[in-house]
C-alpha positions as CSV (number, residue, x, y, z in Angstrom):
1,X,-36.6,40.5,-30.5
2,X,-34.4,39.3,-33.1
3,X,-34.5,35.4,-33.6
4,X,-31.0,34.3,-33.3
5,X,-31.1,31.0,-35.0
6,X,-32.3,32.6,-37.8
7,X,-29.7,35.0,-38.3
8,X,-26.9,32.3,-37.5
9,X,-28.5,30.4,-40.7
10,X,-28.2,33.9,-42.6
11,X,-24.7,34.2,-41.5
12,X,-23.9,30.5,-42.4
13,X,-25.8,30.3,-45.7
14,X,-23.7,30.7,-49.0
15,X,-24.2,33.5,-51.1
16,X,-23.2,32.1,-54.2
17,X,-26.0,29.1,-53.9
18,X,-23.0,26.4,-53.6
19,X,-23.1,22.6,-53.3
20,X,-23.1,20.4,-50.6
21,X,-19.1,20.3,-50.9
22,X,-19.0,23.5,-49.4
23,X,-21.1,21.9,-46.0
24,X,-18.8,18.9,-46.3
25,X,-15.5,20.3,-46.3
26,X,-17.0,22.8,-43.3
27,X,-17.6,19.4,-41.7
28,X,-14.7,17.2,-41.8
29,X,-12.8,18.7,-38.6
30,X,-16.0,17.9,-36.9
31,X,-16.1,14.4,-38.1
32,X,-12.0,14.1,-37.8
33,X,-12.4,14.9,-34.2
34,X,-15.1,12.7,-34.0
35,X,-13.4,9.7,-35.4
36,X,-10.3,10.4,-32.8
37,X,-12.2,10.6,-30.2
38,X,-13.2,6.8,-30.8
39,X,-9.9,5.2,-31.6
40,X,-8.4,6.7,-28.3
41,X,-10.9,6.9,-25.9
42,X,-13.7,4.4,-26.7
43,X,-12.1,1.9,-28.6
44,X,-9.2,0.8,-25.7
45,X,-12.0,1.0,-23.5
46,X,-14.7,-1.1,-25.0
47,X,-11.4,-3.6,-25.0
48,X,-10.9,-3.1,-21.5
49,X,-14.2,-3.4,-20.4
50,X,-14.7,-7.0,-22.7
51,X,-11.3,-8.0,-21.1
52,X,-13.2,-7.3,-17.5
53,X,-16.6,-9.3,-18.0
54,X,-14.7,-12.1,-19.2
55,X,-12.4,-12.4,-16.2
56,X,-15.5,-12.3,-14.2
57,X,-17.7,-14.6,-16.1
58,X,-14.7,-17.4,-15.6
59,X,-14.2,-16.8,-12.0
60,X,-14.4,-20.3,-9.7
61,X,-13.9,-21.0,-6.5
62,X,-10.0,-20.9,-5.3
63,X,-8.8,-17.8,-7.4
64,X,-7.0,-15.2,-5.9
65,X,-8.7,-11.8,-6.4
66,X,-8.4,-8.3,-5.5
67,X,-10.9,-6.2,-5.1
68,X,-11.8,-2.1,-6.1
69,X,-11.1,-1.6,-2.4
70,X,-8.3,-2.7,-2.4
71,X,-8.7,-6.3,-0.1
72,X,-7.1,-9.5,-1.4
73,X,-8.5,-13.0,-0.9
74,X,-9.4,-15.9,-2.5
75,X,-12.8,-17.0,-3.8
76,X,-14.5,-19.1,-1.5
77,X,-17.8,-19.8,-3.1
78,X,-20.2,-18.0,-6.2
79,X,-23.8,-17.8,-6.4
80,X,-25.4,-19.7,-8.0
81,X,-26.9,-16.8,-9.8
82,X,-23.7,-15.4,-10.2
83,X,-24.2,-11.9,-8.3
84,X,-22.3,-12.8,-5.3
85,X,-19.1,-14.0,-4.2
86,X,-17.9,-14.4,-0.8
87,X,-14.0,-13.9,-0.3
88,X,-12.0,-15.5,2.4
89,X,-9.8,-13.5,3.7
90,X,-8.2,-15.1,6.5
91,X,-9.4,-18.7,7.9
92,X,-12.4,-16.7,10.0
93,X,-13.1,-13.8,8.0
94,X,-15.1,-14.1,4.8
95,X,-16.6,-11.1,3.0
96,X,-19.3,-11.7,0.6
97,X,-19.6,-9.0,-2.2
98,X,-21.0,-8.2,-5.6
99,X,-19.1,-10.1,-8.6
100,X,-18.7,-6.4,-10.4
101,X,-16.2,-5.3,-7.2
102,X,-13.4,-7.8,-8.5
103,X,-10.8,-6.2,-10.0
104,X,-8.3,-8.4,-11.0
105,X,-7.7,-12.3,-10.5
106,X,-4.2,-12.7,-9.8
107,X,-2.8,-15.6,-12.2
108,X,0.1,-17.9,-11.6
109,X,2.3,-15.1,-13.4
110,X,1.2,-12.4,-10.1
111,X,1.4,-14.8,-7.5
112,X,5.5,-16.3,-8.8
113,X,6.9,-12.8,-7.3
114,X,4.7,-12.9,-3.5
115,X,6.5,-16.5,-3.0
116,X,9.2,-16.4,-0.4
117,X,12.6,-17.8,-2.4
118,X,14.8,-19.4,-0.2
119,X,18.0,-17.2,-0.1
């Protein structure tokens, strides 16, 4: 049986006995993609994901939130260990849930265009 690692290196190795230029220049599409791959996919979402904890780490009572479900409501009280929030939905219906399930606190800016204007 023929050790196929082996005969990859055999294929791969330079006849001539070259430098490590050779390996580098062989290299650089690798570490091109490499370097792409972080400034579109990891970089916006390390941003994104920073933007996220924040939002939650200043969330108080009274914000309106919505969660990954999909159900809006306003914060009605946080643990004190910060885990938990319960949501009032309506006057009798409050949900309590894990902080991480908020996905978005609606600011002043997102609650200006769900006020009725008088025509």
């Amino acid at each position: 049986m023929i050790d196929w690692l082996s005969s990859f290196n055999l294929l791969a190795a330079d006849p001539k006995g070259g430098d490590g230029a050779q390996f580098f220049l062989s290299m650089m599409p690798l570490l091109i993609l490499f370097v792409l791959f972080y400034v579109i996919i990891l970089g916006p979402q390390r941003k994104a994901a920073k933007k996220h904890k924040t939002m939650l780490s200043e969330l108080k009572k009274n914000d309106r939130v919505i969660t990954r479900g999909g159900i809006m409501g306003s914060v009605a009280s946080v643990e004190p260990d910060g885990t938990k929030v319960t949501i009032k939905i309506d006057d009798n219906t409050r949900i309590p849930i894990h902080r991480s399930y908020i996905e978005h606190v609606l600011g002043d800016e997102d609650n200006a265009d769900k006020i009725d204007k008088p025509s």
